[in-house]
C-alpha positions in Angstrom: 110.7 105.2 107.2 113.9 105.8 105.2 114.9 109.1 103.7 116.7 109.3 100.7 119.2 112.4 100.1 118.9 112.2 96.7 117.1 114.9 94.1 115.5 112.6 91.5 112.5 115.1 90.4 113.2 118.4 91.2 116.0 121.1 90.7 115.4 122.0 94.4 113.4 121.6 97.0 109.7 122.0 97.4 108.2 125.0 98.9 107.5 125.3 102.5 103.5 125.2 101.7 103.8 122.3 99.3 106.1 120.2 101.9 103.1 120.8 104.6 100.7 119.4 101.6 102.6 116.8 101.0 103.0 115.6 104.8 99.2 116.4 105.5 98.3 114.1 102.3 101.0 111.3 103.7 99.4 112.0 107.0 95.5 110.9 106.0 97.4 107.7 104.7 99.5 106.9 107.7 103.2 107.7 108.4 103.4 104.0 109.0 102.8 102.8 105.6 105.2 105.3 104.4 108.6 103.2 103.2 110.9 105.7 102.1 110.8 109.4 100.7 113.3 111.1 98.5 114.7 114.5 100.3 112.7 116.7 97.7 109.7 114.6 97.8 109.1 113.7 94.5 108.9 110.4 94.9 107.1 108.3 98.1 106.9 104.4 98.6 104.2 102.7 100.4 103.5 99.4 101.4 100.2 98.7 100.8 97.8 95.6 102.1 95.7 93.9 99.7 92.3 92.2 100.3 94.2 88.4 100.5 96.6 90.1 102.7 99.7 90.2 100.7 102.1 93.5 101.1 102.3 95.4 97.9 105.1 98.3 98.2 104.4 100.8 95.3 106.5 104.5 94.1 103.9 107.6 93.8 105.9 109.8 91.7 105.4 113.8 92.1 106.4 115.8 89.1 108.1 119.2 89.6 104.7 120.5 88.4 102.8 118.3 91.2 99.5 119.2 92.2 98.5 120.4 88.7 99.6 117.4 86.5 98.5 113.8 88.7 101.1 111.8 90.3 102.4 108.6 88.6 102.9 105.1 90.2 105.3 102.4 89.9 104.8 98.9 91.4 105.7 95.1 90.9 102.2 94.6 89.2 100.9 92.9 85.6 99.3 96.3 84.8 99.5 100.3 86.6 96.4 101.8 86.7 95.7 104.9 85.3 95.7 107.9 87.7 92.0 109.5 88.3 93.1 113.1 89.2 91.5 116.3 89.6 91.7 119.8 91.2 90.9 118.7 94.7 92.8 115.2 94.2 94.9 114.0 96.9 98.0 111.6 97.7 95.0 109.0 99.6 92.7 108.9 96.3 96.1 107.7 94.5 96.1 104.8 97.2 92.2 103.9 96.8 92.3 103.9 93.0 95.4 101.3 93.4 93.5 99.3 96.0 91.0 98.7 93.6 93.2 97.5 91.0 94.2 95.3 93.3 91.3 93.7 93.9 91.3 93.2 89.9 93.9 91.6 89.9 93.3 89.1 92.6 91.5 86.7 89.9 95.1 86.4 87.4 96.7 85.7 91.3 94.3 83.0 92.4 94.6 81.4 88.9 98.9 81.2 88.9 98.1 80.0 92.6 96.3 77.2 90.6 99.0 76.4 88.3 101.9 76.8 91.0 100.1 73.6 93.2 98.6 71.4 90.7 101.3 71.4 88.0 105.2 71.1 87.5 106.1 74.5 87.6 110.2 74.6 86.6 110.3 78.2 86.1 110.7 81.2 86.5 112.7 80.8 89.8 112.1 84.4 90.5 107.8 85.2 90.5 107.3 88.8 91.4 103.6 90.0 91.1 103.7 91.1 88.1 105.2 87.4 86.3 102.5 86.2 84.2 104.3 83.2 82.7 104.6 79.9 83.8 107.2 77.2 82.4 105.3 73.3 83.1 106.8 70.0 82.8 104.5 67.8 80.7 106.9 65.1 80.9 110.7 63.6 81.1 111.7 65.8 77.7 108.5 68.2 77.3 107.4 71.7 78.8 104.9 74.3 78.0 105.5 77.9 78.3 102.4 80.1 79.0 101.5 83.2 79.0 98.5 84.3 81.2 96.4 87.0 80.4 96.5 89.2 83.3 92.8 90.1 82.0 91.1 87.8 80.9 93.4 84.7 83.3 90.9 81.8 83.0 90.6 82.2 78.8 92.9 80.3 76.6 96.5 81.5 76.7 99.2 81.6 74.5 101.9 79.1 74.6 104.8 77.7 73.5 106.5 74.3 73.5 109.6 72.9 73.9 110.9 69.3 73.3 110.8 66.5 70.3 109.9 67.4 67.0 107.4 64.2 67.4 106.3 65.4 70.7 105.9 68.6 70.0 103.9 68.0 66.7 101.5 65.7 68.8 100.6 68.3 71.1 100.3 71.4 68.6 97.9 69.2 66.8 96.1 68.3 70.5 96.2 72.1 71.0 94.8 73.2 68.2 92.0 70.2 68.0 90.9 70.7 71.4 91.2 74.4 72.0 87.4 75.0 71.6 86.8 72.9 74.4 88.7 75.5 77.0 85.8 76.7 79.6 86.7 79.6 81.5 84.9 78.4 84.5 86.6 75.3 84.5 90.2 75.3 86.4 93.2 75.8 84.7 95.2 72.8 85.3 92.1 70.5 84.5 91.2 73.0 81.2 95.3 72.0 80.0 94.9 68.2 80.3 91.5 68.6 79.0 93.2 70.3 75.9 96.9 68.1 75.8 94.8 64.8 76.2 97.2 64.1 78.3 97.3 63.2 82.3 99.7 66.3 83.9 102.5 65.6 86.0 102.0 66.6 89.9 104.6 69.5 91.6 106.9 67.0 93.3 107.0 66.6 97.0 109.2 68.6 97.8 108.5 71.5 95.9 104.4 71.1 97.4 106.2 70.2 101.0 108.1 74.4 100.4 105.0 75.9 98.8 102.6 75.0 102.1 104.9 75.5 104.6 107.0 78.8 102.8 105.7 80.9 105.8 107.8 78.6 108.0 111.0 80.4 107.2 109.8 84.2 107.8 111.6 87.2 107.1 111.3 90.3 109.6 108.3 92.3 107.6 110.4 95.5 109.1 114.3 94.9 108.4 113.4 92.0 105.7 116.4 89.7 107.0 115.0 86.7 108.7 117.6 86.3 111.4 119.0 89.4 113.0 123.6 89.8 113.2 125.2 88.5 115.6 126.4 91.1 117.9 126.7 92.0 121.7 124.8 95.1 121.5 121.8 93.2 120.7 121.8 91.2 123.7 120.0 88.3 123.9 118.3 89.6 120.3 121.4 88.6 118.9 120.9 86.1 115.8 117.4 85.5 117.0 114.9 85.2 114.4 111.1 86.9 114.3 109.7 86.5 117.3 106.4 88.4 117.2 103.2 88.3 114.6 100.7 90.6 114.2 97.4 88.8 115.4 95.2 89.8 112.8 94.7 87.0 110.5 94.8 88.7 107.2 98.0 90.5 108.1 100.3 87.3 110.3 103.7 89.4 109.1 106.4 88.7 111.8 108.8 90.6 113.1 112.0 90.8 115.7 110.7 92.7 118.7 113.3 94.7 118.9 112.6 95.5 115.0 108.8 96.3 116.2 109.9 98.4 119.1 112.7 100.3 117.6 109.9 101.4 114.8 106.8 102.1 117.4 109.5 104.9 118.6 109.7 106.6 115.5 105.6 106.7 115.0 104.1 110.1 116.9 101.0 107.9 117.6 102.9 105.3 119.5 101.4 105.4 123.8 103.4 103.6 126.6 102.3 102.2 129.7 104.8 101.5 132.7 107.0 99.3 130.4 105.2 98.6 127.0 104.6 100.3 124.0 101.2 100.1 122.0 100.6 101.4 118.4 99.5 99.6 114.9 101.1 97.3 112.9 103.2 98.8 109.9 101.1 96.3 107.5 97.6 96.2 108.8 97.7 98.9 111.2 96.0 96.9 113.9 96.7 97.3 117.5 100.1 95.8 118.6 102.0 95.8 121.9 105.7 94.7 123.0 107.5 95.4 126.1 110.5 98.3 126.2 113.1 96.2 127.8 112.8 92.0 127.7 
């Protein structure tokens, strides 16, 4: 967990029985999801697991006025969810309501999953989670720009086209022929050629050969660098890349072990046994175990 010395939300620091609040609330949702906290608390990152098992790390914001007026969240998402808050509200209900609009948004996911392996995607190079466009080859001089709805992601979206005059002509007349004929239980690269009348070129090789195997090339889920420096106070951890996953298979983030071990000894939960250390994984929080010295 990182600790900011920075005052972003308050003129000073909170009082000693709203700082025990504030650690008991952080406590009921685990130290170890807990990314980083400004010094005066008003703002707390988590990471966060969804159902699929992709981390999520979202700000709760605390106001100077925090408990009375409801925290506020900000996170690489298509849509924030409005915070549910009441007298008795705490930091863990924040976390629950954002959970479930997570779940929400798993359908616009699975659809962009769609697109991203059954079309020529060409852009955006950069897809957070909340990039709900997609730039498609349709052929050598031709692309479609669409925009999905993050609510409705198997309806009809909107569009734009780029190419010819002739081309483009051709396929706004296809578009707006054919546009009835979208099903929303149909999938969404078959619904397009459906609409285009027109057979949709494949992701080439290469880019479907990175897509399946992007797990290959792991970054450490702990310092986010895939291989660590090279230096002699690492020992033999020096330039080595992850070398331990979490078992469960929702969760399979990797990590250096010297990452994993350095951060068990910061968690008050943490047991050892002769030469190993067992906690929970930062992600998941199942059980994980490495050995203190190699």
């Amino acid at each position: 967990m990182e600790l900011e010395s920075t005052m972003q939300g308050r003129d000073s620091l909170p009082s000693p029985a709203l700082c025990r609040s504030i650690f008991s609330q952080i406590e009921e949702i685990g130290w170890e999801h807990l990314i980083k906290a400004t010094e005066d608390l008003s703002s707390l990152t988590f990471r966060i697991l969804d159902e699929k098992g992709k981390c999520h790390v979202a700000e709760i914001i605390l106001s100077h006025n925090y408990p009375h007026t409801p925290p506020s969240i900000n996170a690489d998402l298509p849509s924030i969810p409005k915070v549910k808050w009441s007298s008795t509200s705490r930091l863990i209900d924040v976390i629950n309501q954002l959970r479930e609009h997570l779940k929400k948004l798993e359908e616009v996911w699975s659809t962009l999953e769609c697109i991203d392996n059954n079309l020529y995607v060409i852009g955006p190079k950069e897809q957070g989670f909340a990039t709900m466009h997609r730039h498609i080859s349709l052929c050598e001089d031709c692309s479609i720009l669409l925009h999905i709805n993050p609510c409705q992601p198997n309806s009809l979206p909107e569009c734009r086209f780029f190419g010819s005059d002739e081309k483009v002509d051709q396929l706004l007349k296809n578009w707006k022929k054919n546009s009835r004929n979208w099903k929303s239980d149909k999938a969404f690269h078959e619904n397009l050629a459906t609409i285009l009348e027109t057979e949709l070129p494949r992701p080439p090789i290469s880019a479907t050969t990175a897509t399946q195997n992007r797990d290959e090339v792991i970054d450490c889920g702990i310092c986010y660098v895939t291989y660590l420096p090279i230096d002699e106070e690492l020992g033999s951890d020096s330039g080595c890349a992850p070398d331990y996953k979490c078992e469960n298979t929702n969760c399979m983030k990797a990590f250096h072990t010297v990452c994993l071990r350095d951060w068990l000894r910061t968690i008050t939960t943490t047991r050892q046994s002769f030469d190993v250390l067992f906690g929970n994984c930062p992600y998941c929080s199942e059980p994980v175990a490495v050995k203190i010295c190699d």
